[in-house]
N, C-alpha and C positions, 0 to 999 in steps of 0.2 A: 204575162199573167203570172200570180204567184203563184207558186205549186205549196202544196201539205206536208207540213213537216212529216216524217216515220212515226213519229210519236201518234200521228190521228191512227193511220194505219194499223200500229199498234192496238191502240185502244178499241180499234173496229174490229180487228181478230178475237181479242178476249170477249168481247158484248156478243160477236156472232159461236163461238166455243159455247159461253155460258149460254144463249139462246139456245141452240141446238141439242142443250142436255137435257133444257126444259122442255121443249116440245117434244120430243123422242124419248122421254122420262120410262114412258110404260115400254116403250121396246127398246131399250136399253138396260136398265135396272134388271137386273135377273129376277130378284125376291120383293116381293111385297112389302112396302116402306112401313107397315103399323104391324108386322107378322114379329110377333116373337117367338123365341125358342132359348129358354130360360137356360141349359146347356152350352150353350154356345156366348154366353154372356161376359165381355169383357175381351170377347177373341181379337187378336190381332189381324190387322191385315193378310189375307190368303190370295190366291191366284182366283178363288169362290169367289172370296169377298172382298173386292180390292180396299174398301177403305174401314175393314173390320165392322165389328157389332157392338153395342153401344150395352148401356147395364141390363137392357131388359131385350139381348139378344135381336135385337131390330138390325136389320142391314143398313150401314153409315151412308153410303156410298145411295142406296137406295131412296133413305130422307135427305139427301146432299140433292139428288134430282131434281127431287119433287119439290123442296124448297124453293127451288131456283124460280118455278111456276111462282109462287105466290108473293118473291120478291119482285120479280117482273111485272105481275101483273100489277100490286099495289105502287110500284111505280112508276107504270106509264100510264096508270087512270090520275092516281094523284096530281101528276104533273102535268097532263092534257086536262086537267079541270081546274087547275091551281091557276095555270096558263090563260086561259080562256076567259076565267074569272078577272086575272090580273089584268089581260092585254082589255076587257071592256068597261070596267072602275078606274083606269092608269087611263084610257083612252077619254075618258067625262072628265075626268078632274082635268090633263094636259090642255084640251080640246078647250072646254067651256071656261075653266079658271072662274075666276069670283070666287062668290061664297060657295057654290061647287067643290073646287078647287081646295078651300079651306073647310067644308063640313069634312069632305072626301080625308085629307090628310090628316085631321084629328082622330080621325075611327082608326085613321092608319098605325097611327101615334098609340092610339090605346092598344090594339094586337101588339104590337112592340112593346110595350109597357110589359107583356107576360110574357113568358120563357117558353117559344112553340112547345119544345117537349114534353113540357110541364103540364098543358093547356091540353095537347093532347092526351099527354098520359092521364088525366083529370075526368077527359069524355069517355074513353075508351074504360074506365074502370065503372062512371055510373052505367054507360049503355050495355056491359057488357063482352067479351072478346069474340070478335065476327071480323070477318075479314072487309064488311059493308060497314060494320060501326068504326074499323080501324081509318078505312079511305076517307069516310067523313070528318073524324077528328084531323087527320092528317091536311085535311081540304082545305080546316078551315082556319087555319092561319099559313097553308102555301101559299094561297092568293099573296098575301100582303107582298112581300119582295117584285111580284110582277108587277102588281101595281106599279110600286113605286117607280122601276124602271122603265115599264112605259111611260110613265108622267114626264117624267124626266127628257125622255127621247122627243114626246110629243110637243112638251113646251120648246122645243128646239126645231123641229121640223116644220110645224104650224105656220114660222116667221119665213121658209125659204120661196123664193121665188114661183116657183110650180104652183105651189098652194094657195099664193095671193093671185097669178091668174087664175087658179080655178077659179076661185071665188067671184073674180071679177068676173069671169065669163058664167056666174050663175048659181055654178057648182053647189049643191047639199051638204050639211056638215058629216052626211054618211055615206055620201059620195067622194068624198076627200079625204075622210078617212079609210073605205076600204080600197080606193084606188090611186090615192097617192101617197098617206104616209103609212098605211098597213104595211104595203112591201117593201119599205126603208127599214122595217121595222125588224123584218122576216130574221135574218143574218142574225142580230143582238138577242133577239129573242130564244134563238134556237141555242144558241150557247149556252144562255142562263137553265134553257132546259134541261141540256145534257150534267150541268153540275147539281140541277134539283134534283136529276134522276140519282146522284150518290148520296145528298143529304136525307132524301127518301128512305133510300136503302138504309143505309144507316140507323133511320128512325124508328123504320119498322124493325127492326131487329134488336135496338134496343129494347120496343115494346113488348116483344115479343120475349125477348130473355126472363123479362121479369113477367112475364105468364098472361099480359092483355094485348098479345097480336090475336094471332088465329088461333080458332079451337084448340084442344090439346091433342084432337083426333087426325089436325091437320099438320103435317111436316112444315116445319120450316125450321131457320138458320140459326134463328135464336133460341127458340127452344135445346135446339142440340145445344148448343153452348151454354145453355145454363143447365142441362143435364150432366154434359160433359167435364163442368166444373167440381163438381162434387168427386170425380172420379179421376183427378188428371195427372193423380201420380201413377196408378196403375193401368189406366188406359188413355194416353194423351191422346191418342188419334182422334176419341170423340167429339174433341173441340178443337183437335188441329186443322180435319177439314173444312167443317164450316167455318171457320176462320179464316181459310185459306179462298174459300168459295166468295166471301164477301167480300176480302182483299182484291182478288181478281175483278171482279162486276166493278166494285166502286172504284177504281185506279183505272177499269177501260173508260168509262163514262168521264173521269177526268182527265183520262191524254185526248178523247176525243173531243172536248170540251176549249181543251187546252190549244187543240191543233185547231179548229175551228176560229177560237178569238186570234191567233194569232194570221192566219189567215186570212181573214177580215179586218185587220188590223191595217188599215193603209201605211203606217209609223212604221212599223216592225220592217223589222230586215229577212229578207228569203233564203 
């Protein structure tokens, strides 16, 4: 059996590091992530503060934490819902085919036609910045890529022999697919997950830099970095961490992404 490259292992350390900051956020973070103290403003790194104070004396290290929650969260709801959506629109159009198949791909066609970030960035500024208006925009053009990939796997699966005995032996079109090509599926799927969870991150952070992720009351990654840019000749730490913080999340979710397909990969070399 093939063994996991170091690189998943890798990627698994950094994703469980960055978990453990976010859930331990309050008892870890010494100071209160929205607490100012206008004194202290622009301070460097200290043994207090290990990753300094930002323009309006907020502890870095402290909104570094709590960010980490809201980049998490938005992308594991995003992506168990983008998923869910994809694996059962990819599953009708692969499955049924016909005009199914072709209404299905043209709707597909049009999301593609717009530039997700765009489309996102577009809802999130009429609905407003909420962290429930951002998962929404964010939801609704994830789906398409799963889609397509389970379409893809399904028009391929449907034809192998298992399926045609099911069939012959009776078998339901929801019986065949949650009992024999759903868990062909499992392995491909989980991969695409793990690199949706960086293009997530990513997005929301984006969104959030230019000011329609989460509240303004709410920490996160982008926010600092678009704070930290105004200030980054005389305080770079403000945008060096979370920089640093996004670097690590999105780079573990892609070696673990990475070691996963190659793993499953029957072709590849061990």
């Amino acid at each position: 059996m093939k063994r996991l490259k170091p690189k998943f292992y890798i990627g698994i350390i950094l994703i469980l590091i960055t978990s453990f900051l976010a859930v331990f956020a309050p008892q870890i973070a010494q100071h209160d992530p929205t607490a100012m103290d206008l004194s202290k403003r622009h301070e460097s790194p200290t043994s207090e503060n290990w990753m300094g104070r930002d323009q309006n004396g907020a502890d870095v290290f402290a909104q570094v934490a709590y960010g980490a929650r809201v980049s998490l969260r938005v992308a594991f709801t995003v992506v168990l819902l983008s998923a869910a959506i994809g694996l059962i629109i990819g599953s009708l159009a692969g499955y049924v085919g016909g005009w199914a198949d072709n209404l299905i791909m043209r709707f597909l066609d049009m999301f593609y036609a717009f530039p997700g970030f765009l489309l996102a960035l577009s809802l999130v500024a009429v609905l407003g910045p909420s962290i429930g208006n951002l998962i929404f925009a964010m939801c609704i053009t994830g789906w398409t890529g799963f889609a397509r990939l389970v379409r893809g796997e399904v028009l391929h699966l449907k034809n192998r022999e298992y399926v045609t005995g099911a069939t012959a032996a009776g078998a339901g079109p929801m019986r065949i697919l949650t009992r024999h090509i759903w868990p062909n599926l499992f392995g491909i799927l989980v991969v695409q997950m793990t690199f949706g969870m960086s293009g997530t991150i990513i997005t929301e952070s984006g969104l959030s830099f230019l000011g329609l992720g989460a509240p303004p009351t709410v920490p996160t990654w982008g926010q600092l970095l678009n704070s930290g840019r105004r200030i980054l000749v005389e305080a770079p730490h403000v945008s060096l961490f979370p920089g640093l913080a996004i670097l690590i999340l999105v780079l573990g979710f892609n070696l673990v992404g990475d070691g996963l397909r190659d793993w499953l990969n029957p072709r590849s070399a061990n």
